[in-house]
N, CA, C and O of each residue as an XYZ file, in Angstrom:
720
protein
N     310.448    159.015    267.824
C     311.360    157.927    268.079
C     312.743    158.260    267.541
O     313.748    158.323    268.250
N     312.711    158.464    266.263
C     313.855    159.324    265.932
C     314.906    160.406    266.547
O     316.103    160.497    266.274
N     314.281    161.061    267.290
C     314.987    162.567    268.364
C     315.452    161.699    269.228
O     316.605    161.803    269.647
N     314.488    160.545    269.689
C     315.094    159.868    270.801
C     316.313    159.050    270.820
O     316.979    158.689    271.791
N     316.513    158.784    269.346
C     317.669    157.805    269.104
C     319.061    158.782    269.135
O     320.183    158.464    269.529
N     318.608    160.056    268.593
C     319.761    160.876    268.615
C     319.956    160.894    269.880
O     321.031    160.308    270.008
N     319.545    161.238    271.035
C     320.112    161.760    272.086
C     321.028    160.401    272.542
O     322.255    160.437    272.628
N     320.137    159.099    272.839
C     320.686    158.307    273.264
C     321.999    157.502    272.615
O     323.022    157.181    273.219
N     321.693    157.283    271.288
C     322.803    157.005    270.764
C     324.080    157.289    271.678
O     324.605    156.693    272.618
N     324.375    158.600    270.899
C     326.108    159.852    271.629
C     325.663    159.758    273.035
O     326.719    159.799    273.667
N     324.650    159.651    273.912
C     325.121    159.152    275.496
C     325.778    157.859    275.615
O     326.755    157.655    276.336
N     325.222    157.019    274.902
C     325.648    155.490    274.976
C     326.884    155.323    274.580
O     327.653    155.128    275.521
N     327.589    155.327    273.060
C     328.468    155.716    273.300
C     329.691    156.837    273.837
O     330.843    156.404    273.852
N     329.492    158.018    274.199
C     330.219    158.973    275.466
C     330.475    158.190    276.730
O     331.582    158.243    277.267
N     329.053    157.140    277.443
C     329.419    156.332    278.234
C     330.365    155.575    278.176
O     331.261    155.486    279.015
N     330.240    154.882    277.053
C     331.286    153.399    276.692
C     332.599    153.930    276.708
O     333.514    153.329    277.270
N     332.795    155.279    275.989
C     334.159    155.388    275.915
C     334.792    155.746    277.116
O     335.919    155.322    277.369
N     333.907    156.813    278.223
C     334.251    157.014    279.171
C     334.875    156.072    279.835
O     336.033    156.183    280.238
N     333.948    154.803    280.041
C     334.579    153.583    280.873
C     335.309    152.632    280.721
O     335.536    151.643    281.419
N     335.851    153.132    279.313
C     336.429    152.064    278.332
C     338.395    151.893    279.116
O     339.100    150.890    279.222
N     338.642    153.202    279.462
C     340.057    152.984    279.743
C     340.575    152.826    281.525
O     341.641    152.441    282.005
N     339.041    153.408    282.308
C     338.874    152.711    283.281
C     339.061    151.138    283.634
O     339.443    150.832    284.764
N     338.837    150.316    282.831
C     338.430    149.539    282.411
C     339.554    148.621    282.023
O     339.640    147.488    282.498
N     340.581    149.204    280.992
C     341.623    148.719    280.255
C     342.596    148.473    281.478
O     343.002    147.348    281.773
N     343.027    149.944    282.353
C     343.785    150.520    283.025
C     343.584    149.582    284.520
O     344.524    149.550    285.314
N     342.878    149.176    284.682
C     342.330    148.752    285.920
C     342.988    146.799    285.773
O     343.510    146.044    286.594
N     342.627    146.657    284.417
C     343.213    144.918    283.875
C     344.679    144.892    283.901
O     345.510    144.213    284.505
N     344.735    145.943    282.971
C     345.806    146.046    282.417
C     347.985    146.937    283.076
O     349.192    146.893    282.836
N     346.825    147.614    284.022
C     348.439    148.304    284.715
C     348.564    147.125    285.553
O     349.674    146.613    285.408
N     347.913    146.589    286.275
C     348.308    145.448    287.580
C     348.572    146.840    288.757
O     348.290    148.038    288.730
N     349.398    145.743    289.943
C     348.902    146.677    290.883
C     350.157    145.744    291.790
O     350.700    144.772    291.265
N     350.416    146.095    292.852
C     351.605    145.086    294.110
C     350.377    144.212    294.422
O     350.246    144.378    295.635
N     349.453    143.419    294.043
C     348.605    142.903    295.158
C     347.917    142.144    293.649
O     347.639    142.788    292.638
N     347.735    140.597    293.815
C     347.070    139.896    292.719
C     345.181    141.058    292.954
O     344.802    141.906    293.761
N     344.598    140.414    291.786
C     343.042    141.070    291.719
C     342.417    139.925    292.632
O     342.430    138.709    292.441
N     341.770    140.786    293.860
C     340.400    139.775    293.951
C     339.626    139.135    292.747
O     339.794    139.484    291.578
N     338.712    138.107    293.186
C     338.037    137.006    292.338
C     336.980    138.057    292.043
O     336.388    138.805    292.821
N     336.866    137.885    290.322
C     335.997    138.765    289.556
C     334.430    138.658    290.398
O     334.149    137.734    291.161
N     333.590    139.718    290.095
C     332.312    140.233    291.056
C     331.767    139.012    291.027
O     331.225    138.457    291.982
N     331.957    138.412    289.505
C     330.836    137.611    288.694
C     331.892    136.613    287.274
O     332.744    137.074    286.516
N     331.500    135.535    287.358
C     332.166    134.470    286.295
C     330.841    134.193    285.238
O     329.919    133.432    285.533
N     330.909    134.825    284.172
C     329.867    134.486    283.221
C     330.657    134.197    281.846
O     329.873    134.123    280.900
N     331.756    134.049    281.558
C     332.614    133.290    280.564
C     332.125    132.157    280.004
O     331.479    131.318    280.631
N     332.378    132.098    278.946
C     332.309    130.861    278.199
C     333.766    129.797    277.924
O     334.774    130.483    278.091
N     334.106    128.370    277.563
C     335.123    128.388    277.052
C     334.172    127.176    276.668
O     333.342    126.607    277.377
N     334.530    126.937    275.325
C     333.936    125.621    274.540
C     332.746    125.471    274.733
O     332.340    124.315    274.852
N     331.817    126.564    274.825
C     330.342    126.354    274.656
C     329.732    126.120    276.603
O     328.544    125.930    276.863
N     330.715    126.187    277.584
C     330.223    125.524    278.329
C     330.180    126.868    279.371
O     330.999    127.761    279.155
N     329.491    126.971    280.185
C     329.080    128.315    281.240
C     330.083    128.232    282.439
O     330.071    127.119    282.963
N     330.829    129.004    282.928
C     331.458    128.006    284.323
C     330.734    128.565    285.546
O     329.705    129.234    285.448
N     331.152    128.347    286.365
C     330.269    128.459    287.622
C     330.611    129.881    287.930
O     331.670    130.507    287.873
N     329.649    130.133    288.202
C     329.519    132.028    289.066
C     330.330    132.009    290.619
O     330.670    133.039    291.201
N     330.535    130.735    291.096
C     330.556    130.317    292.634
C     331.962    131.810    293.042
O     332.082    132.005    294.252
N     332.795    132.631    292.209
C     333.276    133.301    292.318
C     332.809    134.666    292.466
O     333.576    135.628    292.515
N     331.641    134.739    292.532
C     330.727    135.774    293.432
C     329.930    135.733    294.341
O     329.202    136.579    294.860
N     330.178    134.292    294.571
C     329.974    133.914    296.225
C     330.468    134.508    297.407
O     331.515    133.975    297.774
N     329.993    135.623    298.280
C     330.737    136.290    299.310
C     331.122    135.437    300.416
O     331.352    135.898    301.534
N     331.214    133.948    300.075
C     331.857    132.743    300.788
C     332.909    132.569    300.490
O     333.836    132.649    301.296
N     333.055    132.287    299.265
C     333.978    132.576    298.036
C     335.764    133.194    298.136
O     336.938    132.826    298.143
N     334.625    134.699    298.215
C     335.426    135.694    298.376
C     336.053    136.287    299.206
O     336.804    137.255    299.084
N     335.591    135.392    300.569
C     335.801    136.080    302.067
C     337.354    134.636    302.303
O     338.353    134.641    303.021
N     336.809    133.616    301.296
C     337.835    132.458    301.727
C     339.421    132.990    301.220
O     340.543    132.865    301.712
N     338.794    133.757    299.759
C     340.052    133.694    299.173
C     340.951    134.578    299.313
O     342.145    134.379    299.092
N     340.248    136.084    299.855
C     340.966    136.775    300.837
C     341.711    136.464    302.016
O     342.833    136.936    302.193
N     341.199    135.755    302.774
C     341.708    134.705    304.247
C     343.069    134.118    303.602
O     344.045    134.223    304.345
N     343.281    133.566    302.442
C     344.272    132.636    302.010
C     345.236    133.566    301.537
O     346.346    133.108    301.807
N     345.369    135.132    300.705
C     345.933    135.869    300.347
C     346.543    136.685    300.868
O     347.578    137.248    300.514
N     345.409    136.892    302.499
C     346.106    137.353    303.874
C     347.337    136.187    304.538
O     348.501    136.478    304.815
N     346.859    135.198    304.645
C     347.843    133.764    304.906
C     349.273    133.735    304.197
O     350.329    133.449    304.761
N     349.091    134.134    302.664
C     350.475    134.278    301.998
C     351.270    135.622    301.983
O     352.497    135.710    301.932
N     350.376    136.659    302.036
C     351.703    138.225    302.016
C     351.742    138.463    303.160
O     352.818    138.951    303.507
N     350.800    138.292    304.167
C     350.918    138.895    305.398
C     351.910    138.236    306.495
O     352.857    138.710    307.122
N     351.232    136.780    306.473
C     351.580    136.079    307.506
C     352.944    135.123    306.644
O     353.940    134.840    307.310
N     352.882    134.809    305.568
C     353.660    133.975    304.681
C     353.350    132.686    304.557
O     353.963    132.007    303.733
N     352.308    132.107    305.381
C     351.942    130.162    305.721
C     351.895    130.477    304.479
O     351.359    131.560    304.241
N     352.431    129.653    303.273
C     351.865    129.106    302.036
C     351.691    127.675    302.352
O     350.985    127.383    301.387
N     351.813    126.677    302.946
C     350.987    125.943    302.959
C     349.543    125.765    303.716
O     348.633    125.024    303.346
N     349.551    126.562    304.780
C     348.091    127.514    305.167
C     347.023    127.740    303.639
O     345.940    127.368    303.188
N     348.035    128.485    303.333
C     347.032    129.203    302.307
C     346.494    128.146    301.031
O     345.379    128.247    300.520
N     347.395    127.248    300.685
C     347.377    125.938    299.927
C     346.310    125.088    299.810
O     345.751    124.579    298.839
N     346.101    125.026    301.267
C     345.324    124.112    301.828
C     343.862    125.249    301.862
O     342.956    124.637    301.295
N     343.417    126.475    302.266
C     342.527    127.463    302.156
C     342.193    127.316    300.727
O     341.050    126.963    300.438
N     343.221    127.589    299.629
C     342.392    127.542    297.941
C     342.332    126.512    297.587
O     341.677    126.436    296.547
N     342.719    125.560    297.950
C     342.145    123.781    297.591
C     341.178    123.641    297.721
O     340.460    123.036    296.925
N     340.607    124.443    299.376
C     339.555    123.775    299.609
C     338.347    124.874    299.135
O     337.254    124.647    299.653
N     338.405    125.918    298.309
C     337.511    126.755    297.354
C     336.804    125.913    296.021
O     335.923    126.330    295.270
N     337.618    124.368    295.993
C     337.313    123.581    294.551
C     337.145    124.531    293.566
O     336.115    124.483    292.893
N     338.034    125.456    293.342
C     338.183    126.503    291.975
C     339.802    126.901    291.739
O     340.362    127.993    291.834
N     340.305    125.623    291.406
C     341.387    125.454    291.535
C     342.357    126.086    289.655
O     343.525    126.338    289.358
N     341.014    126.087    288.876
C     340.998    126.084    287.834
C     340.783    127.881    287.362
O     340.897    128.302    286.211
N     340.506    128.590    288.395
C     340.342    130.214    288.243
C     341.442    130.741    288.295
O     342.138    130.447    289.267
N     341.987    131.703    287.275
C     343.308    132.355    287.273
C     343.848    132.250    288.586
O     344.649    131.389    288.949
N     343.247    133.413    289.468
C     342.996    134.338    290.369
C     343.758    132.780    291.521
O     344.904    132.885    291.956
N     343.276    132.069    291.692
C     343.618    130.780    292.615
C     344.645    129.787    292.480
O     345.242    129.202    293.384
N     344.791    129.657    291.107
C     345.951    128.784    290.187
C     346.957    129.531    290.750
O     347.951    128.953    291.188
N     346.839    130.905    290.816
C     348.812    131.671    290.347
C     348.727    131.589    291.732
O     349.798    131.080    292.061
N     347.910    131.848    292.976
C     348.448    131.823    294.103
C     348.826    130.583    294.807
O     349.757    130.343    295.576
N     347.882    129.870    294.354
C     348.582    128.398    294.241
C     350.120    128.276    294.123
O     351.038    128.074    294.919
N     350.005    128.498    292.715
C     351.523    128.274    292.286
C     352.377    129.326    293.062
O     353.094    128.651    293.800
N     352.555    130.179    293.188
C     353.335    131.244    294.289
C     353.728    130.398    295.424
O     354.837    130.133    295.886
N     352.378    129.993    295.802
C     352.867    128.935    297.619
C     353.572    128.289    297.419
O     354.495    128.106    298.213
N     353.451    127.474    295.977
C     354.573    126.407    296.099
C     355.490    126.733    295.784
O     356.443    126.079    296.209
N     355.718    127.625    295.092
C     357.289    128.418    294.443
C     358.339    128.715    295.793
O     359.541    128.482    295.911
N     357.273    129.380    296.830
C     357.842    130.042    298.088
C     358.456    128.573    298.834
O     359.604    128.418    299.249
N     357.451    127.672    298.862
C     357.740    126.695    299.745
C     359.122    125.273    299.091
O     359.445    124.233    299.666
N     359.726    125.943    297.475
C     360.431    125.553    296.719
C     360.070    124.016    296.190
O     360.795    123.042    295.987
N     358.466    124.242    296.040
C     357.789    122.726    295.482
C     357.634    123.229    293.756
O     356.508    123.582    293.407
N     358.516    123.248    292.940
C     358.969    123.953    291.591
C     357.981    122.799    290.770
O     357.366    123.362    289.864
N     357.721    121.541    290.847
C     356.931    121.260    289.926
C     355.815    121.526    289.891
O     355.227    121.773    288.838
N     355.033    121.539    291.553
C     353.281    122.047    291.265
C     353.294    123.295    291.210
O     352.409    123.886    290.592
N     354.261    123.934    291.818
C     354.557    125.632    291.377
C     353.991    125.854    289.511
O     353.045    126.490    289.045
N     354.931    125.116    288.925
C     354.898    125.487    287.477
C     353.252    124.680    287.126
O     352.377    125.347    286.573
N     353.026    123.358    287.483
C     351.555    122.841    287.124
C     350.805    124.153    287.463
O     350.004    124.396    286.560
N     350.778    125.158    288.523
C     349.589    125.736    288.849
C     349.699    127.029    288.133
O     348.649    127.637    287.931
N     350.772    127.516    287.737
C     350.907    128.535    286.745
C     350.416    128.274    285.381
O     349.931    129.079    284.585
N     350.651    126.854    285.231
C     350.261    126.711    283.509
C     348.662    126.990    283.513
O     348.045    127.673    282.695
N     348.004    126.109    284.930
C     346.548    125.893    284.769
C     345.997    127.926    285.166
O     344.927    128.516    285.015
N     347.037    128.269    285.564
C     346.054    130.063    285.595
C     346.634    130.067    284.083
O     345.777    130.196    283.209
N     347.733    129.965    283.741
C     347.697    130.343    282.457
C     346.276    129.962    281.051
O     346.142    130.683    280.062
N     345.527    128.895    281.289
C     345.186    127.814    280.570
C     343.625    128.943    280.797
O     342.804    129.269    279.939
N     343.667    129.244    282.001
C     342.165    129.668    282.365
C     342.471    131.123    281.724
O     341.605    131.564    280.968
N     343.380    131.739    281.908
C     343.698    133.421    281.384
C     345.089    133.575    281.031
O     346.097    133.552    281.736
N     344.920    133.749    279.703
C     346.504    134.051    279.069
C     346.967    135.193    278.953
O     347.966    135.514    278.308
N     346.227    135.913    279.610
C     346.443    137.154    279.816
C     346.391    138.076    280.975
O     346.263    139.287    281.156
N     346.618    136.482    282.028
C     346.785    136.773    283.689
C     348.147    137.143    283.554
O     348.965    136.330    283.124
N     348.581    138.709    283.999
C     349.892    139.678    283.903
C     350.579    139.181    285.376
O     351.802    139.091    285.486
N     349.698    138.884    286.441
C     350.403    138.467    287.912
C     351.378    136.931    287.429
O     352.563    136.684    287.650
N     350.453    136.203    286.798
C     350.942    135.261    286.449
C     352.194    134.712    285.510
O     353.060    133.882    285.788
N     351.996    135.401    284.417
C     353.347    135.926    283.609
C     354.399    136.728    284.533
O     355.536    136.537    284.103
N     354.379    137.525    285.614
C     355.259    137.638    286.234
C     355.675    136.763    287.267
O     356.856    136.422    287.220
N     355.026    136.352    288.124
C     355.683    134.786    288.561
C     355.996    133.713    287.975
O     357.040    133.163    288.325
N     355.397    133.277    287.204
C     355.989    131.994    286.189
C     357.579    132.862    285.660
O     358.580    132.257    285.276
N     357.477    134.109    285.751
C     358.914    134.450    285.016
C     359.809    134.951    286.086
O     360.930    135.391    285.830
N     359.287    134.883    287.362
C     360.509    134.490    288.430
C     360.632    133.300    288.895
O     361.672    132.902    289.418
N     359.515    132.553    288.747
C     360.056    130.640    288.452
C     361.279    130.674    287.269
O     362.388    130.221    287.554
N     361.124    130.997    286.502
C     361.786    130.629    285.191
C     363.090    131.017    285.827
O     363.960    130.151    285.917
N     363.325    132.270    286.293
C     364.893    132.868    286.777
C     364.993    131.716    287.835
O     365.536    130.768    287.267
N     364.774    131.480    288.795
C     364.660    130.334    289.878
C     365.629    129.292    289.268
O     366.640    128.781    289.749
N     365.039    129.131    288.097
C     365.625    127.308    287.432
C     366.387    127.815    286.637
O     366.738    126.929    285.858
N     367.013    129.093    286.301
C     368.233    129.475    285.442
C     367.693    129.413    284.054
O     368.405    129.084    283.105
N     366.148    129.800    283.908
C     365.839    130.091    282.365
C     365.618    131.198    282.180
O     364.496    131.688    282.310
N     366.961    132.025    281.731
C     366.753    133.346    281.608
C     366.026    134.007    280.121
O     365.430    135.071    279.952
N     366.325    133.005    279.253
C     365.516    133.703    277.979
C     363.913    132.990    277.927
O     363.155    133.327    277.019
N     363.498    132.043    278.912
C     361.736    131.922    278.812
C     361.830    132.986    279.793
O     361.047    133.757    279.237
N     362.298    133.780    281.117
C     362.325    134.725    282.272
C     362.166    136.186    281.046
O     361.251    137.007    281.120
N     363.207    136.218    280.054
C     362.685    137.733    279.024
C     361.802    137.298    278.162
O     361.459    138.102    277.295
N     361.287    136.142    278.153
C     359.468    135.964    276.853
C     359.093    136.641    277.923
O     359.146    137.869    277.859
N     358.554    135.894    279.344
C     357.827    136.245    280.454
C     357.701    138.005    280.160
O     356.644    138.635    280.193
N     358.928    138.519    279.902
C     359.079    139.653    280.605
C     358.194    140.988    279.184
O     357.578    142.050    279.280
N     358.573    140.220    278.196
C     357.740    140.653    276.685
C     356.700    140.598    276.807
O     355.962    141.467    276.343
N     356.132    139.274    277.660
C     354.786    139.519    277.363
C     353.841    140.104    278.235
O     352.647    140.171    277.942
N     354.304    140.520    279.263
C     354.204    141.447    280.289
C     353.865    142.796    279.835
O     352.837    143.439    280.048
N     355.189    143.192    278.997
C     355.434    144.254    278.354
C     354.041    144.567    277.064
O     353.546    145.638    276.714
N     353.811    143.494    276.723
C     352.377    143.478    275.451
C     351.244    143.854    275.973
O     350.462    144.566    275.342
N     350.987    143.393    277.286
C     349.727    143.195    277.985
C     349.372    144.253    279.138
O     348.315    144.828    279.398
N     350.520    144.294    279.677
C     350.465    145.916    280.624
C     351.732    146.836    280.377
O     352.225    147.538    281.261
N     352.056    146.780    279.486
C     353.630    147.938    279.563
C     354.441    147.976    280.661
O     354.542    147.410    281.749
N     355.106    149.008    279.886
C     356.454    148.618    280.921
C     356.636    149.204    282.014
O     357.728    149.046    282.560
N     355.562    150.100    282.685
C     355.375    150.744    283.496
C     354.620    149.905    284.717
O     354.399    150.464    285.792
N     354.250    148.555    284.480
C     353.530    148.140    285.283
C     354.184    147.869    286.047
O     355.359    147.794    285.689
N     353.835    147.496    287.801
C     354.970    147.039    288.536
C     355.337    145.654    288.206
O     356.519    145.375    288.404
N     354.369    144.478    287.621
C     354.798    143.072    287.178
C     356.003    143.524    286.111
O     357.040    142.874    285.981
N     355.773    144.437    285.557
C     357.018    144.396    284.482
C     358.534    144.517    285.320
O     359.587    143.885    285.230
N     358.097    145.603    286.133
C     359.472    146.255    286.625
C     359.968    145.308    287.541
O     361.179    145.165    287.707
N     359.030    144.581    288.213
C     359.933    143.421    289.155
C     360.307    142.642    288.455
O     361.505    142.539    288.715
N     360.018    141.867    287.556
C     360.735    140.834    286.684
C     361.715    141.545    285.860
O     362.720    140.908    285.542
N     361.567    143.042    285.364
C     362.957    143.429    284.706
C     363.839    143.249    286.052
O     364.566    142.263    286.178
N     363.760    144.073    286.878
C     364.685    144.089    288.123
C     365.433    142.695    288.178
O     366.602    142.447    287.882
N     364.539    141.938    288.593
C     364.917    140.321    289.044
C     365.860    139.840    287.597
O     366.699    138.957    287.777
N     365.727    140.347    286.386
C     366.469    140.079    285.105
C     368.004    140.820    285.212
O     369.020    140.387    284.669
N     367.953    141.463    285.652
C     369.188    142.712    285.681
C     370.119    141.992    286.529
O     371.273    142.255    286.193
N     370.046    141.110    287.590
C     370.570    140.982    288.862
C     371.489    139.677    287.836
O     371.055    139.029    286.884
N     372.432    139.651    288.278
C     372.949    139.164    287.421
C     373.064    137.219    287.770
O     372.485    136.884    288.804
N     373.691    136.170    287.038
C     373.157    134.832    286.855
C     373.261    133.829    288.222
O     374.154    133.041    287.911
N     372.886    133.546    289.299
C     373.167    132.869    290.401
C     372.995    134.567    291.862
O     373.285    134.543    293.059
N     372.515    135.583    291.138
C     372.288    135.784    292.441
C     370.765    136.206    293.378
O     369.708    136.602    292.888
N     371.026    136.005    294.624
C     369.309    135.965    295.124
C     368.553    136.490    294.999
O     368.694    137.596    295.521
N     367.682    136.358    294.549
C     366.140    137.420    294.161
C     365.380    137.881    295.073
O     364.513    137.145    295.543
N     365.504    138.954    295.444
C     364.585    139.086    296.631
C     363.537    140.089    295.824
O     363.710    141.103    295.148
N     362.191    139.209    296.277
C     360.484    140.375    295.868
C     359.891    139.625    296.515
O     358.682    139.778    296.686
């Protein structure tokens, strides 16, 4: 039993570390394109389980349809009306695109309600910190637009593209149009 622990042990961890920055790198750089809805929702928050219904390939086929609706085609109220009707209004992943539609469609208060609630679900949604921090430039808050842009910088560096579009959009100087 002993020989056996040696071997497995150093595989187990060699594995872990292997997949460890896969892993980091994959959360953590971001990407031009929000993350599909995780495989699987097995989180806790206050003792309570939330629903898996985000590995529903119903789910997942809807919330793609709605993500195609906003970059492709641009309907954000199409797409509005598509993640409403997912009743997972409360998942990062759905909140920030939420809030995006309305940002686009210049509805700035449920814009910011739906950013806080991805914020509330993941504070460490990086898509989200970068739109809430081109809301913020939007309404002429340029120093919550550089927190946004710090904490971007904490969570995926400065190499990420969320960083570099919100630096960009920071650079441009006070009243002029943002285009991303």
């Amino acid at each position: 039993m002993r020989r056996l622990s040696t071997l497995l042990v150093p595989g187990l961890v060699s594995m872990a570390l292997a997949a460890g920055p896969m892993l980091t790198s994959a959360y953590a750089a971001g990407s031009d394109e929000p993350s599909p809805p995780p495989k699987s929702d097995t989180s806790t928050k206050k003792g309570k389980k939330k629903s898996s219904s985000v590995s529903d390939p119903k789910f997942v086929a809807a919330y793609r349809a709605a993500y195609a609706a906003i970059y492709d085609r641009h309907d954000y109220t199409g797409a509005i009306d598509q993640l409403k009707s997912l009743k997972r209004d409360e998942v990062a992943d759905v909140a920030n695109l939420i809030g995006y539609s309305y940002r686009k469609l210049g509805d700035y208060q449920s814009s910011k309600a739906y950013y806080e609630l991805a914020l509330k679900d993941d504070p460490n949604h990086v898509r989200t910190w970068q739109y809430y921090g081109l809301w913020q430039l939007e309404q002429g808050n340029r120093e919550q637009a550089q927190y946004h842009l710090d904490k971007i910088a904490s969570l995926a560096g400065t190499d990420s593209s969320e960083y570099r579009s919100l630096a960009a959009a920071l650079d441009r100087p006070t009243g002029a149009t943002l285009v991303y």
